[in-house]
C-alpha positions in Angstrom: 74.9 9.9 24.7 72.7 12.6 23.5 69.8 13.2 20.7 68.8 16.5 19.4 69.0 19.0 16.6 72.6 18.4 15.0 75.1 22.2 16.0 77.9 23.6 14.1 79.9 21.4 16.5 78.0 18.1 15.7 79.1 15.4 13.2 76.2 14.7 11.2 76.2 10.8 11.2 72.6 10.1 9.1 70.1 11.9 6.7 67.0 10.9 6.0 65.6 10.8 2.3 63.2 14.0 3.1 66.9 15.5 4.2 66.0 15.6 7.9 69.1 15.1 9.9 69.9 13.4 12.9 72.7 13.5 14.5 74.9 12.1 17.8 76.4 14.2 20.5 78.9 12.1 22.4 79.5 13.2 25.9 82.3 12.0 27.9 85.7 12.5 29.5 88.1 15.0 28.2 90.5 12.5 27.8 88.3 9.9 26.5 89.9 8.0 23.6 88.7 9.6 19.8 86.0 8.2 18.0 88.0 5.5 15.0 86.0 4.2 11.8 84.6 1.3 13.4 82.9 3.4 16.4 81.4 5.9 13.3 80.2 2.8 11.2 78.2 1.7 14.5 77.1 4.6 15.2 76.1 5.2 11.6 73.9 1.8 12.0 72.6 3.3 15.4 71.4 6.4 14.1 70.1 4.9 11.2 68.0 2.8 13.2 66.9 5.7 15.4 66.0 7.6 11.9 63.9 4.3 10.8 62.1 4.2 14.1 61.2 7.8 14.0 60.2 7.3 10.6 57.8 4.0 11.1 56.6 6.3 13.9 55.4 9.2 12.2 53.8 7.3 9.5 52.2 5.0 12.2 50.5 8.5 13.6 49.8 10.0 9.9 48.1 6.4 9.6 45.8 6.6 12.6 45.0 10.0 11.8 43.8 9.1 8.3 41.9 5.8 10.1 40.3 8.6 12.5 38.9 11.2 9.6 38.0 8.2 7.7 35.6 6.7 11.0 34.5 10.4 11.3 33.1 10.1 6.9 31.7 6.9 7.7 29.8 8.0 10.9 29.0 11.3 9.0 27.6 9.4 5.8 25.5 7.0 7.9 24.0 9.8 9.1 23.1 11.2 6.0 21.6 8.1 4.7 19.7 7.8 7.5 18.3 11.4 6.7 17.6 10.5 3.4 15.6 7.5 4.4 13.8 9.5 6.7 12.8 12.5 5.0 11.8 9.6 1.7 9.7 8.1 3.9 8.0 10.9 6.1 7.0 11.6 2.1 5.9 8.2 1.7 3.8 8.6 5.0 2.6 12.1 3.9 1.2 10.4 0.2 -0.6 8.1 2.3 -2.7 10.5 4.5 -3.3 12.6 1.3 -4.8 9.2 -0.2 -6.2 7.8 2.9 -8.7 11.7 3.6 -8.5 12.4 -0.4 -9.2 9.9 -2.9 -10.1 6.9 -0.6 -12.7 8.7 1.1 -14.1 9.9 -2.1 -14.0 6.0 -3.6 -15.7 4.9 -0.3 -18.3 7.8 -0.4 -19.0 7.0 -4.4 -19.3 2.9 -3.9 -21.7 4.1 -0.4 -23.9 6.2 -2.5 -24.1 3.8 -5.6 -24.9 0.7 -3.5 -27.6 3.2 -1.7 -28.9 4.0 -5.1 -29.1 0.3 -6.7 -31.1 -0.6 -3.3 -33.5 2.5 -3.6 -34.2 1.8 -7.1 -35.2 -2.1 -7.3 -34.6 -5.0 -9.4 -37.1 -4.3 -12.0 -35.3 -1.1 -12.9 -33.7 -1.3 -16.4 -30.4 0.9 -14.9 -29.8 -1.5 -11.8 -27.2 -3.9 -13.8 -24.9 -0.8 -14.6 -25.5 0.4 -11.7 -24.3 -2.7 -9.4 -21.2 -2.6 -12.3 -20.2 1.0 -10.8 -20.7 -0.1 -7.2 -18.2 -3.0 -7.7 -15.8 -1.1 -9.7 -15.9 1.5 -6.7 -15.3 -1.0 -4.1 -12.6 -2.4 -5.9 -11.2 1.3 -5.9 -11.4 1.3 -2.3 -9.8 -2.1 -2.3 -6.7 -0.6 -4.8 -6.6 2.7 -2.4 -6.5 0.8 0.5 -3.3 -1.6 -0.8 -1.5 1.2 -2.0 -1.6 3.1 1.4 -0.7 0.2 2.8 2.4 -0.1 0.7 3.5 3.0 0.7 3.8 3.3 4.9 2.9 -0.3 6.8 2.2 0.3 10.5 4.2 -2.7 11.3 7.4 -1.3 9.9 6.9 1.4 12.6 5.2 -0.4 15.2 6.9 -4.0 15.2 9.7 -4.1 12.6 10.8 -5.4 9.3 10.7 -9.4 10.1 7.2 -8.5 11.5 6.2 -6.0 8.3 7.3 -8.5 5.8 5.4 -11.5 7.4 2.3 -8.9 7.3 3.0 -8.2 3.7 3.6 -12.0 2.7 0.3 -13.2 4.8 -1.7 -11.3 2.2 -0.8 -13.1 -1.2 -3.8 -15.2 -2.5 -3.6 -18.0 -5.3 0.8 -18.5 -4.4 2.2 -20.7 -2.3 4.6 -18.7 0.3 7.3 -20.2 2.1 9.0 -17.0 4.8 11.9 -17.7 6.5 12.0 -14.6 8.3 14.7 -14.3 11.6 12.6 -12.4 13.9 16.0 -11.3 15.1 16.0 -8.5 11.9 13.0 -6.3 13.7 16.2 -5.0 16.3 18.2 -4.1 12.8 18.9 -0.2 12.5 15.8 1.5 11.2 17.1 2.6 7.8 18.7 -0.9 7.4 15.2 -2.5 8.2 12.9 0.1 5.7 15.6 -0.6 3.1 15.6 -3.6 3.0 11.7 -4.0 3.4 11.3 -2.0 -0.1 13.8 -3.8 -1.8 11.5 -7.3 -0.9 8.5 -5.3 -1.0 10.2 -4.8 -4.8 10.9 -8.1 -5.6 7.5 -9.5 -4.2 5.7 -7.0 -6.3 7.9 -8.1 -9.4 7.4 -11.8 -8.5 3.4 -11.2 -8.5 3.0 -9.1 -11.6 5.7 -10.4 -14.1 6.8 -13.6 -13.1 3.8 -15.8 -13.3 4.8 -18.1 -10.5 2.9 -20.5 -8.1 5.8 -20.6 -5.5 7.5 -17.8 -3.6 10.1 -18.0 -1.0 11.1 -15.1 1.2 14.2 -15.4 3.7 15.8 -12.4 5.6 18.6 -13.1 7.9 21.9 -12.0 9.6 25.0 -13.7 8.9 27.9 -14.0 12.3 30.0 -11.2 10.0 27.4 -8.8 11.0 25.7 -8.3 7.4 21.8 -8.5 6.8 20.8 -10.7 4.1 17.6 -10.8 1.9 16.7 -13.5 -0.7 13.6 -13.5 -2.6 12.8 -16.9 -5.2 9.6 -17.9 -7.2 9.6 -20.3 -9.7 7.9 -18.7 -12.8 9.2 -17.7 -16.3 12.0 -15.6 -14.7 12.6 -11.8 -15.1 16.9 -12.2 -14.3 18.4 -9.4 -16.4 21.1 -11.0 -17.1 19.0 -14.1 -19.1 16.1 -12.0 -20.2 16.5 -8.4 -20.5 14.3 -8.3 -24.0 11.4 -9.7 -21.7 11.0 -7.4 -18.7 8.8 -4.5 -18.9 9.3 -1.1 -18.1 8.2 -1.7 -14.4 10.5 -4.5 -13.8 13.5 -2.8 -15.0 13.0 0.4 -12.9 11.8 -1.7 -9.9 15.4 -3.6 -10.4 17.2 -0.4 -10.7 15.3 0.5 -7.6 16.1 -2.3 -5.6 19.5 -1.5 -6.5 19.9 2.1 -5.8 18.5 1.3 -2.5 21.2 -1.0 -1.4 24.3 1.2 -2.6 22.4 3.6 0.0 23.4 1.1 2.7 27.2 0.1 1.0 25.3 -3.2 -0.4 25.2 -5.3 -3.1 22.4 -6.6 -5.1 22.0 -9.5 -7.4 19.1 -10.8 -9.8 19.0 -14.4 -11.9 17.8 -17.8 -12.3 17.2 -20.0 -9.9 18.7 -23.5 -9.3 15.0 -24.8 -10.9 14.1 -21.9 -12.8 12.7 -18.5 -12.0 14.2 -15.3 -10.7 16.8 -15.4 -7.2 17.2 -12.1 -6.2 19.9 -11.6 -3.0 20.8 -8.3 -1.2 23.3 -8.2 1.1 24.3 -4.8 3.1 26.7 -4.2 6.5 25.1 -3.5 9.8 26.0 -0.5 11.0 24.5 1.4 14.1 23.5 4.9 13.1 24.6 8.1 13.8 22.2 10.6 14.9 22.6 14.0 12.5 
């Protein structure tokens, strides 16, 4: 028995519902016995099944092919986060050299001078208070310069990692007590997984300090066995979950929450804010780890 391309000679035996054909060339002896209604009906069922195989079989290829351009958006989409990451933060990094040879070194020049002058002039002189004033008000400029440089481009996340950045970050709060959970483990996560997920807590910390009014803050960053990175950032103050209190936040909260959010859907994560079992604000953010693709 023979498959192919049915002739003017061939019986057609099955059609497809695209209208394909496929048909059955019986070769044999000339004096083979004729095909009766039972050998048609079988070989109705055979080619039928031949038709259904062919079928599953070209849809199992037009399947893998989709599956294949659909790996190649993925890897080409990682790599254009990964971009954008980069080129936000090389302008992060270049804010912080403009601030760190500009305006810092001005502050630190001013509060030099000023202490200089409060010395050179004496206790007795009437101008010394105000004077001392604008030397503390220009150290504490230094101070602010010095924390927002910091903030915007941490050496750590370069140099050691996000677990590592985070401690560094979290180490610095005065007047709170800190409890970091942080799996060392998350300083080998891809680099745009790690800065992403470092400004999202960076975020949250920030939001915790300013608005929250807490005395306890608890910082855990992890990686689940499914392969997804998890961040999870609780205080216990008056809560700023916007799905309890949105009359409450200010303007800084809610764009530092719609920042925290935007920056997950970079990564295909998702991002949650509310109350806490015992009050105050539980924010989680959850995103797949995916190895990136160089662009």
């Amino acid at each position: 028995m023979a498959i192919g391309k049915p002739t003017a000679n061939d019986t057609m035996l099955f059609a497809s519902e695209e209208g394909s054909a496929l048909s059955l060339t019986l070769i044999g002896a000339p004096r083979a016995r004729a095909i009766d209604a039972d050998d048609r009906k079988t070989l109705e069922v055979v080619a039928g099944q031949l038709a259904d195989a062919c079928h599953l079989e070209r849809q199992a290829a037009e399947k893998q092919a989709l599956l294949g351009d659909l790996e190649r958006q993925r890897s080409e989409l990682a790599a254009l986060v990964a971009q954008l990451i980069q080129a936000q933060e090389q302008e992060r990094q270049r804010v912080a050299l403009d601030l760190h040879d500009g305006a810092a070194q001005l502050a630190a020049g001013l509060s030099y001078r000023l202490q200089d002058l409060a010395a050179r002039i004496g206790e007795p002189h009437a101008l010394k208070p105000e004077i001392d004033q604008l030397a503390a008000l220009a150290r504490r400029s230094v101070a602010d310069l010095r924390a927002a440089i910091a903030d915007l481009r941490p050496p750590e996340l370069d140099d050691l990692g996000v677990a590592a950045a985070l401690r560094t970050r979290l180490d610095a709060i005065d007047g709170m007590e800190v409890v970091a959970d942080l799996d060392a483990g998350a300083d080998r996560w891809p680099a745009s997984t790690g800065i992403i997920f470092y400004r999202v807590a960076q975020e949250a910390i920030t939001n915790a300090l300013k608005h929250a009014e807490a005395s306890r803050l608890v910082v855990r960053l992890f990686e689940d066995g499914a392969g997804q990175a998890h961040l999870e950032v609780i205080d216990d103050g008056k809560g700023i979950g916007e799905a309890r209190h949105p009359e409450v936040q200010g303007r800084g909260a809610r764009l530092g929450i719609a920042g925290m959010r935007e920056r997950l859907a970079l990564l295909g994560g998702r991002f949650e804010i509310g109350a806490g079992v015992s009050g105050g604000t539980h924010v989680r953010a959850a995103a797949p780890l995916k190895q990136e693709t160089a662009g």
